[in-house]
C-alpha positions in Angstrom: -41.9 27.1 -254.4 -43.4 30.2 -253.3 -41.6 33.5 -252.3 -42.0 32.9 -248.8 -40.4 29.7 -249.1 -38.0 30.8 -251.3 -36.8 33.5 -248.7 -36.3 30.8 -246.2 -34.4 28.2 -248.3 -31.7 31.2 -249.3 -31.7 32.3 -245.6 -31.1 28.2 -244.6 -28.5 28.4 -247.3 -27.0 31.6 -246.2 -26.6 29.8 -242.1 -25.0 26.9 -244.0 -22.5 29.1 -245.4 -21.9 30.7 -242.5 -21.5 27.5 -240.4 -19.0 26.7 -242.8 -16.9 29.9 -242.3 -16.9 29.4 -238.4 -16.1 25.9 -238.4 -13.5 25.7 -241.1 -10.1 26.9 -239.9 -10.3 30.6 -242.2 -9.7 32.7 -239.4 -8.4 32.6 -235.8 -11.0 33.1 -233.0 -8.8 36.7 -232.4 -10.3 37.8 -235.6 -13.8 36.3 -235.7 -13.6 37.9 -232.0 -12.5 41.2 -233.4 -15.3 40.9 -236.1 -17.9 40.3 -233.7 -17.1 43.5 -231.6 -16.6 45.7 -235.0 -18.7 48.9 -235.1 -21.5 47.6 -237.4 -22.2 44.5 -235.6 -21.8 46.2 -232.2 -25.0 48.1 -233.2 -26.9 44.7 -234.2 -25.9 42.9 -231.0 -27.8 46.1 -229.5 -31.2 44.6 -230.1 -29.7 41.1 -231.7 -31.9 39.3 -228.7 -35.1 41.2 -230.7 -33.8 40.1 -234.2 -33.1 35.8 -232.3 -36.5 36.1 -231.0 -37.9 37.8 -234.1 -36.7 35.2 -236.8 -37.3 32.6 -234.4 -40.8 33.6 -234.3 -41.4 33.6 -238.3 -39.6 30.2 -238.2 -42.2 28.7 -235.8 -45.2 29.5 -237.6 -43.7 28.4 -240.9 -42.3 24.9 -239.3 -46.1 24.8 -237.6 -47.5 26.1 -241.1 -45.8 22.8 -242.7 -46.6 20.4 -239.7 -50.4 21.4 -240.7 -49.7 20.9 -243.9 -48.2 17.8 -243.9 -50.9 16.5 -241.4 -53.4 17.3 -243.7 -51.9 15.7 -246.9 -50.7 12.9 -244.7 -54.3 11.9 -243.8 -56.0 11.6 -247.7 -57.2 8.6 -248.6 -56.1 7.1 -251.8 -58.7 6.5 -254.6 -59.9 4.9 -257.6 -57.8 5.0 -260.9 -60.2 7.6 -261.6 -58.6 10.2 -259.1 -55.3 9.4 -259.6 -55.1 12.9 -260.8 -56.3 13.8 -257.3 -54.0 11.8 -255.8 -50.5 12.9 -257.6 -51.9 16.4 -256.5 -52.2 15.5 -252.6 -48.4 13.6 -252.9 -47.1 16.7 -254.2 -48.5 19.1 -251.8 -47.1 16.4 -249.1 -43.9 16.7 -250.7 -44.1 20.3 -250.4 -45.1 20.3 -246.8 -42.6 17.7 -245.8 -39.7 20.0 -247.9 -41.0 23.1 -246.4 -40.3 21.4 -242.9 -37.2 20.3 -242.9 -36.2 23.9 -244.6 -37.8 25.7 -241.3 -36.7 23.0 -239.1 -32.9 23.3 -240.1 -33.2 27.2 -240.2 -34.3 27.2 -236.9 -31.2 24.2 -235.6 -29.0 26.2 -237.5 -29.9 29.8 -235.9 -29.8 28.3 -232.4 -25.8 26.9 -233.8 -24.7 29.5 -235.0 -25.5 32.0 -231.9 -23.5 28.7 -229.5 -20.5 29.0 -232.2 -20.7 32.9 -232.1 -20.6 32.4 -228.1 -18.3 29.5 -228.3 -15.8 31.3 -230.8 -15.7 34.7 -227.8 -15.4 32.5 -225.1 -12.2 30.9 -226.8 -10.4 34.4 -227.7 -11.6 35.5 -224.1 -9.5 32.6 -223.0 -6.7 32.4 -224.9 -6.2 35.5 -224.3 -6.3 35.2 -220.9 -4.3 32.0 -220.8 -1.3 34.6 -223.2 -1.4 37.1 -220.2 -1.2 34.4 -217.7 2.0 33.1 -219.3 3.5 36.6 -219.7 2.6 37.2 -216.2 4.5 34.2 -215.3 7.4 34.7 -217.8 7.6 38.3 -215.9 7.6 36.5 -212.7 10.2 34.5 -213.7 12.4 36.4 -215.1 12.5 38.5 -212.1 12.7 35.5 -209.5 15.9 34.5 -211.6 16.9 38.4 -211.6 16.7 38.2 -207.9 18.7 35.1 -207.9 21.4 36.1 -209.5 21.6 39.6 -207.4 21.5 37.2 -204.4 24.7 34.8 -205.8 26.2 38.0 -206.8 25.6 39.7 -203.5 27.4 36.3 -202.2 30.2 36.3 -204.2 30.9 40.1 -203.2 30.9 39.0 -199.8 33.1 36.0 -200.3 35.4 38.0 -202.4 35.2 40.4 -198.9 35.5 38.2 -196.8 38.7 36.6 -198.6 40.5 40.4 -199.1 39.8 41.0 -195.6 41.3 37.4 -194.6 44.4 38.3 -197.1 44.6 41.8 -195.2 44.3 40.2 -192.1 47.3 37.9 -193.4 49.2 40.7 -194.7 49.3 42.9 -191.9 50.4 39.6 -189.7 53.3 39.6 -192.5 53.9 42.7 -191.7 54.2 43.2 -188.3 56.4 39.4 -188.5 58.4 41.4 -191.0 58.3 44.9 -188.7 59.5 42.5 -185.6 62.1 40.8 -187.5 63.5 44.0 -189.0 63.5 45.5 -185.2 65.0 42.9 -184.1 67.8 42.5 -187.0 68.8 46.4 -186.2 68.8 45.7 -182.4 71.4 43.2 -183.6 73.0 45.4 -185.6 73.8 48.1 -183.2 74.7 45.4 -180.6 77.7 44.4 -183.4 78.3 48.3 -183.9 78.7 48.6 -180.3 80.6 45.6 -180.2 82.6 47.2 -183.0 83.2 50.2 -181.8 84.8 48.4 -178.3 86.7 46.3 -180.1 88.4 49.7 -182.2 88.8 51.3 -179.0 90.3 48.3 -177.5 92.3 48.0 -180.9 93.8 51.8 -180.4 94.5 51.3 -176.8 96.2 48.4 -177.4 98.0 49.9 -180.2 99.1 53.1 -178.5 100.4 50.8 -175.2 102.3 48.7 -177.8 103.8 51.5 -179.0 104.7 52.8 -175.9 106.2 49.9 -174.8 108.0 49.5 -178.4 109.5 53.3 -177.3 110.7 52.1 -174.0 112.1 48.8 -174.8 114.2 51.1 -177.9 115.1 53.5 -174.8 116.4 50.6 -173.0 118.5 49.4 -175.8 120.1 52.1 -176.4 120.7 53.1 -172.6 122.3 50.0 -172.5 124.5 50.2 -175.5 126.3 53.2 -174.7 127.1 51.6 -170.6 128.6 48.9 -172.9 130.8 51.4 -174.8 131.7 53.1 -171.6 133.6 50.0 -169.9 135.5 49.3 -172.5 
């Protein structure tokens, strides 16, 4: 194998390890993303299309380079015994051609896969990290719908508990004025008995002093007529 060919083969083995790192699980597309957009490849990706088109174009000639070859080895004619040495000589130069093929031909499959995994593995971070934001977003929205919620119930529950003092107020000062109108009316009573009391004392005393009075004059009488009884006798 020559130089040339020997550049390509480690290059074609160099795209199968690399294959092999994107579509193994290593590494989470955040960190192949991150790697892509680090410094040093960030000045590649500058003129990366020049460096796609440029290896693309040495692969080409060397894939058309073997298709020539392997045309022109394909076509011998076998001989005689006598140019069997000939003839090993042509198979092995077909062999090469044919190897040097498939090593261009998969180089060039594997550039063009590796560039859709490089794009693929973006476009995944790009979404998923989308797709996280959207469902913080909506764990934001949410949270404050429910925070809303619950200053609603507890706006409701003020006014209930509100609306149930006032109604116990409202009770309360009913109480109250029943109580205030009882309590008017039980002293009404009460100064109707104390002026009912005080009639009945002043009755009580009149009554008293006419009794005594009379209890004076019915003595006077006795008396008055004791001593007429003395006198006749």
């Amino acid at each position: 194998m020559s130089l040339v060919w020997t550049l390509i083969a480690t290059f074609l083995y160099a795209e199968i390890v690399v294959v092999l790192l994107l579509v193994l699980p290593i590494a989470s597309p955040y960190k192949w993303n991150r790697f892509f957009k680090s410094k040093f490849l960030a000045m590649l990706a500058q003129q990366a299309h020049i460096y796609f088109f440029l290896i693309m174009g040495i692969l080409v000639l060397f894939l058309l380079e073997a298709i020539r070859e392997m045309r022109k080895y394909s076509t011998h004619d076998g001989g005689s015994e006598v140019h069997l040495n000939v003839e090993m000589q042509h198979s092995m130069r077909l062999f090469r051609a044919q190897r040097n093929f498939y090593i261009s031909g998969f180089s060039i499959f594997l550039v063009l896969v590796i560039r859709r995994l490089v794009t693929l593995i973006s476009t995944q971070a790009n979404l998923l990290a989308q797709s996280e934001a959207s469902i913080k977003q909506a764990q934001s929205a949410s949270a404050a719908a429910r925070t809303l919620m619950e200053k609603k119930k507890t706006e409701k529950a003020d006014e209930a508990v509100e609306d149930s003092t006032l109604k116990e107020l409202n009770e309360l000062r009913q109480r109250v004025q029943e109580l205030s109108s009882a309590l008017n009316s039980e002293k009404k009573d009460k100064e109707a008995l104390k002026s009912q009391a005080e009639s009945l004392n002043k009755e009580y005393d009149r009554m008293s002093e006419e009794f005594s009075k009379l209890q004076k004059r019915i003595t006077i009488s006795d008396s008055t007529v004791g001593k007429g009884g003395v006198k006749d006798d």
